[in-house]
N, C-alpha and C positions, 0 to 999 in steps of 0.2 A: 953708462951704457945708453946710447941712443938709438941703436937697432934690434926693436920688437924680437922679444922671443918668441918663437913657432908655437911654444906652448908653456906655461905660466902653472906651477902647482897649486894647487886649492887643499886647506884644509876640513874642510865640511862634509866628511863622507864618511861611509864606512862599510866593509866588503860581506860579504854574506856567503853562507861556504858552498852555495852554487857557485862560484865564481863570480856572478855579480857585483856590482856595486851601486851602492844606494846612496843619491846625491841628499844632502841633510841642510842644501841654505835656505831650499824653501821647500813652501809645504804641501808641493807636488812630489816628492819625495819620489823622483826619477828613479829603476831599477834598471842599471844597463850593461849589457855585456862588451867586453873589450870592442871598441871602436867607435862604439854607439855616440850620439848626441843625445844630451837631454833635450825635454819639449822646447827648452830657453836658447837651443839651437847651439848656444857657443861655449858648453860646459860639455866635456867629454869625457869618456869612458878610457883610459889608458894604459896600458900595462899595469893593472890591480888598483887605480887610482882615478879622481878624477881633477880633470886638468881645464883650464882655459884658455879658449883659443880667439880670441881676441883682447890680449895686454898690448897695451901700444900702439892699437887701429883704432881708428874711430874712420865714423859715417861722413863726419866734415864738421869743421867749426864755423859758429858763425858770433857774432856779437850783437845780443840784444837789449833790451830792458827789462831790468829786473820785475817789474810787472807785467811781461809775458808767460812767467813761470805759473802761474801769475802769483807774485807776491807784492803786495797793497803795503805792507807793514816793513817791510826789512830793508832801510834805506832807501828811501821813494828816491826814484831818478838815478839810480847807478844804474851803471852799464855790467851787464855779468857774459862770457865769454860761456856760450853754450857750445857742448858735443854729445854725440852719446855712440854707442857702437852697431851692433846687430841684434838681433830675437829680443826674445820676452818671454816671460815664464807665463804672463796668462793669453788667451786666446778669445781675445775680444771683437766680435762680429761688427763693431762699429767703429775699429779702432780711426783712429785720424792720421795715423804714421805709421802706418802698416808700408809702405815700401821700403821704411827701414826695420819695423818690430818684426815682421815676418820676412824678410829678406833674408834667402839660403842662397846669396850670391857672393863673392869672397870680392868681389868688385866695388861691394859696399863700405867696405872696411878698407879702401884706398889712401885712407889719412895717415899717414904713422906718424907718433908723436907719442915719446913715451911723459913720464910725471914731469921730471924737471922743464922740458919745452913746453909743454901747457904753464906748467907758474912762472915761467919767462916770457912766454908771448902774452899771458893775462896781465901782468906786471908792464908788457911794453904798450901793449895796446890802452891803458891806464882801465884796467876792469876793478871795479871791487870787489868783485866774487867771478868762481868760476860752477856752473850748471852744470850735472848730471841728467839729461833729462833726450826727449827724441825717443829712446827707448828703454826699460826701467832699469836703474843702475845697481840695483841688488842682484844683477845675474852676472855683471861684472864687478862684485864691488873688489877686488883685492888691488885691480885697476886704478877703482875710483877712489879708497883708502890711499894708496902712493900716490893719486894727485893731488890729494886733498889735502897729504902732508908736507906735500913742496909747496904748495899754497900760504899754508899759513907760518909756512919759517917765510916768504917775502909779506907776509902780513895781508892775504887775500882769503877771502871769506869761500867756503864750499857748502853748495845747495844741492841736495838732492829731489828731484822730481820724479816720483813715486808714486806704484799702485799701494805700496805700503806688506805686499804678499810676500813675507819674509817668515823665518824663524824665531825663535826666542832669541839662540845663545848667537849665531849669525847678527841677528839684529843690533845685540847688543855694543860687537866690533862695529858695525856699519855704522851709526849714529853717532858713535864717539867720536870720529872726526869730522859727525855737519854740523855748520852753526845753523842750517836753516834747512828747513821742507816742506813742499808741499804733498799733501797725500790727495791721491782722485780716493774720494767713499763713491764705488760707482752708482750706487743703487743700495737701499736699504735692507731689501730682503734676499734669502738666500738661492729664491727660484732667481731673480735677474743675475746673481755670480755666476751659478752652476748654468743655466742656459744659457746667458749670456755670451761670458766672460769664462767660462771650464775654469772656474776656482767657489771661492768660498767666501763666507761675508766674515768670520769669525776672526781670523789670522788679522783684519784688515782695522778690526776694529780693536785687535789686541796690538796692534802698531800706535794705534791713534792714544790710549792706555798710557803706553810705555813713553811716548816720547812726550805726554804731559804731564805725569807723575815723575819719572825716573830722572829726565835728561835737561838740559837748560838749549835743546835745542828750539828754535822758532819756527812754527808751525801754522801754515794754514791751509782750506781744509778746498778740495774741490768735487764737484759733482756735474756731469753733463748730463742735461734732459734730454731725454729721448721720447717723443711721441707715444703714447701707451704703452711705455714701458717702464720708466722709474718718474715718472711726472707725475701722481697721483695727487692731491692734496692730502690723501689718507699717510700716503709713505714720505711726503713732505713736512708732514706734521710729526710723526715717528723719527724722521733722522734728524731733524732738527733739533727737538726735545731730548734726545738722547744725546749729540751735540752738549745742550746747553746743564743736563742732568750731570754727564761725566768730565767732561772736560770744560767746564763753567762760560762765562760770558764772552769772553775776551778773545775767544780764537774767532780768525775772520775766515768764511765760507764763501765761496767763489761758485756761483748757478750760472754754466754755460751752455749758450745754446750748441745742437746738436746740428750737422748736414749728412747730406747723404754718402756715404763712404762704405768702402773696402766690402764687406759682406750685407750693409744694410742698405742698399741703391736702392731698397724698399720703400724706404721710410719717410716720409715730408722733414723738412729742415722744422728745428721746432721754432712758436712763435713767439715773437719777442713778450706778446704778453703771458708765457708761460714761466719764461725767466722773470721778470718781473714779480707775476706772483709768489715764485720760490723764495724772494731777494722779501717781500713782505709778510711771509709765513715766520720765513727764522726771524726777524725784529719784531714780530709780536709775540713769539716765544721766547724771546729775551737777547738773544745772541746781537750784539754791540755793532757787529760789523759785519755785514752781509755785501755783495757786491754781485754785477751780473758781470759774462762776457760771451765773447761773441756777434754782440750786437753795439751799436750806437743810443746809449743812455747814461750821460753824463749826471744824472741824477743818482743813477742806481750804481756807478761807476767812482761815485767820489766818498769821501770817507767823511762823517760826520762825527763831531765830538758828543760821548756818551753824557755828558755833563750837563750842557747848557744846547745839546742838538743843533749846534751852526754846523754849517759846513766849514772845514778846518784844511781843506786839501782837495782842489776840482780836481778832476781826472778825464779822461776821454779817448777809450782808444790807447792806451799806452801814454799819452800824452799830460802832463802837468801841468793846472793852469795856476789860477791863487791861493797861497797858501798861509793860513793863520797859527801855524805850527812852529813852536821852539826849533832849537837844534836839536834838543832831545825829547822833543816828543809832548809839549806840555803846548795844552789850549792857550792861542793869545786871549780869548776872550774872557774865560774862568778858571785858567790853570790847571784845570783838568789832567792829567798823566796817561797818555795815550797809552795803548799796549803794543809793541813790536820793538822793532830797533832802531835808533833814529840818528841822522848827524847831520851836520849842512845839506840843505837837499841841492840838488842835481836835477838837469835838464835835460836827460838822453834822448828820450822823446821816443817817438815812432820808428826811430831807423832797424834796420836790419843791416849786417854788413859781414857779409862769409869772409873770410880771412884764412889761409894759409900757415900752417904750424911748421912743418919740419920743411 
């Protein structure tokens, strides 16, 4: 079938004997009556069910580097074939992609391309993975589980880019089919969710849990500084520690900087020495791999071996310079065994490059 159906059934809900129906992927737990949209804008209310209305749209594709996502660890230098669709289930005042997260325009959703033409065009374009990401794919995931299954019957890897604000038993379908994700931890406490972002820190940190106990999926972690808001050195030292407490050394944490956007034209871009210090809080608390973005610092941007602390892999910008790294991940210098996923590396580099599906 290669023409989008109007509306796609969901199994995650269940009806309540007002009539209602109470959406169950995530833990906004929408209450809607026949016609409604949930807050995530493209899950609806339908004849006693709820349905989704964006399978087989997306926003637009484009082809980037797999450390745009930003992922440092998961085959440095592939190229991964990103899309995402419309809404978002939280409501983030600073969001950076708010013309697609909040977009209530059906004009947004001008791409059609259902599962098999995304693992065919990722497959032509020579992508090693395909991205979830633009806007969060847990509000489309029944979408992004059938592209992620056409993916890997051609042998292409599926990333989800994630606030991580999902369910239990939801989450657990959604992560069976990623090999990789990145999660945003926006902010440590639950006043920055709830003011923020209109959600909660709990959910987000019972995602971060699950996918490093439970799953063999690959995981790193990110955080954007916002100016008097989640930049403290008090809540920098809390999330990190906690970080390195529950989910141990080895997951890499991504400190980027903030600009002024969507609801926060308020606020000063933050400064490169605040990322910087966030990038020297988590390595004095132990965490292995810390990285900044946003800004130009090829120091705090390259990855260094935990072992004998050379630099094992320059970085800059999306860009790869020299690298003292095996095909799978082992220090030339002391043999060291990196953590992520490793193979030939690759030279994507900076590009950006929108491309055409259907």
């Amino acid at each position: 079938m290669l023409q989008p159906p109007s509306v796609f059934k969901t199994k995650y809900w269940h009806r309540l004997d007002d009539g209602r129906v109470i959406c169950d992927l995530c833990p906004r737990h929408c209450r809607l009556r026949d016609g409604k949209r949930g807050a995530c804008f493209i899950r609806q209310a339908l004849d006693g069910e709820i349905v989704l209305t964006s399978y087989g749209r997306s926003s637009g594709f484009c082809i980037d580097p797999i450390e745009k996502k930003p992922l440092n660890h998961f085959y440095p230098g592939s190229s991964v074939l990103s899309f995402g669709t419309a809404g978002c289930n939280l409501s983030c005042k600073f969001c950076q992609n708010w013309s697609i997260s909040k977009s209530r325009e059906i004009d947004t959703l001008g791409e059609m391309a259902m599962p098999e033409q995304i693992a065919q065009a990722a497959k032509r374009y020579g992508c090693d993975s395909i991205a979830f990401t633009y806007n969060d794919p847990v509000i489309f995931m029944e979408y992004a589980v059938d592209a992620a299954q056409a993916c890997h019957e051609l042998g292409i890897h599926s990333v989800a880019v994630s606030a991580g604000y999902i369910c239990d038993e939801p989450r657990v379908e959604f992560y069976r089919h990623m090999d990789a994700a990145n999660i945003d931890l926006k902010g440590f406490t639950e006043r920055f969710y709830h003011k923020i972002c209109s959600g909660h820190l709990a959910p987000v940190l019972d995602t971060l849990l699950y996918l490093y106990h439970e799953t063999d999926v690959w995981f790193e972690i990110t955080t954007l500084l916002i100016p008097d808001e989640n930049d403290s050195t008090a809540e920098l030292e809390k999330l990190t520690c906690w970080v390195y407490d529950n989910l141990g050394p080895d997951i890499p944490i991504h400190f980027s900087a903030f600009h002024p956007d969507f609801k926060m034209l308020d606020k000063p871009s933050t400064p490169p020495e605040t990322v910087q210090r966030a990038r020297e809080i988590a390595l004095k608390n132990g965490l292995n791999y810390a990285y900044v973005g946003n800004i130009y610092d090829e120091v705090g941007d390259s990855t260094y071996c935990p072992g004998c602390k050379k630099k094992v892999l320059s970085r800059n910008w999306y860009k790869l310079g020299d690298c003292a790294l095996t095909n799978t991940g082992e220090c030339m210098y002391c043999g060291y065994q990196l953590s992520g996923r490793f193979a030939p590396p690759k030279a994507f580099g900076r590009q950006r490059i929108p491309v055409r599906i259907a």
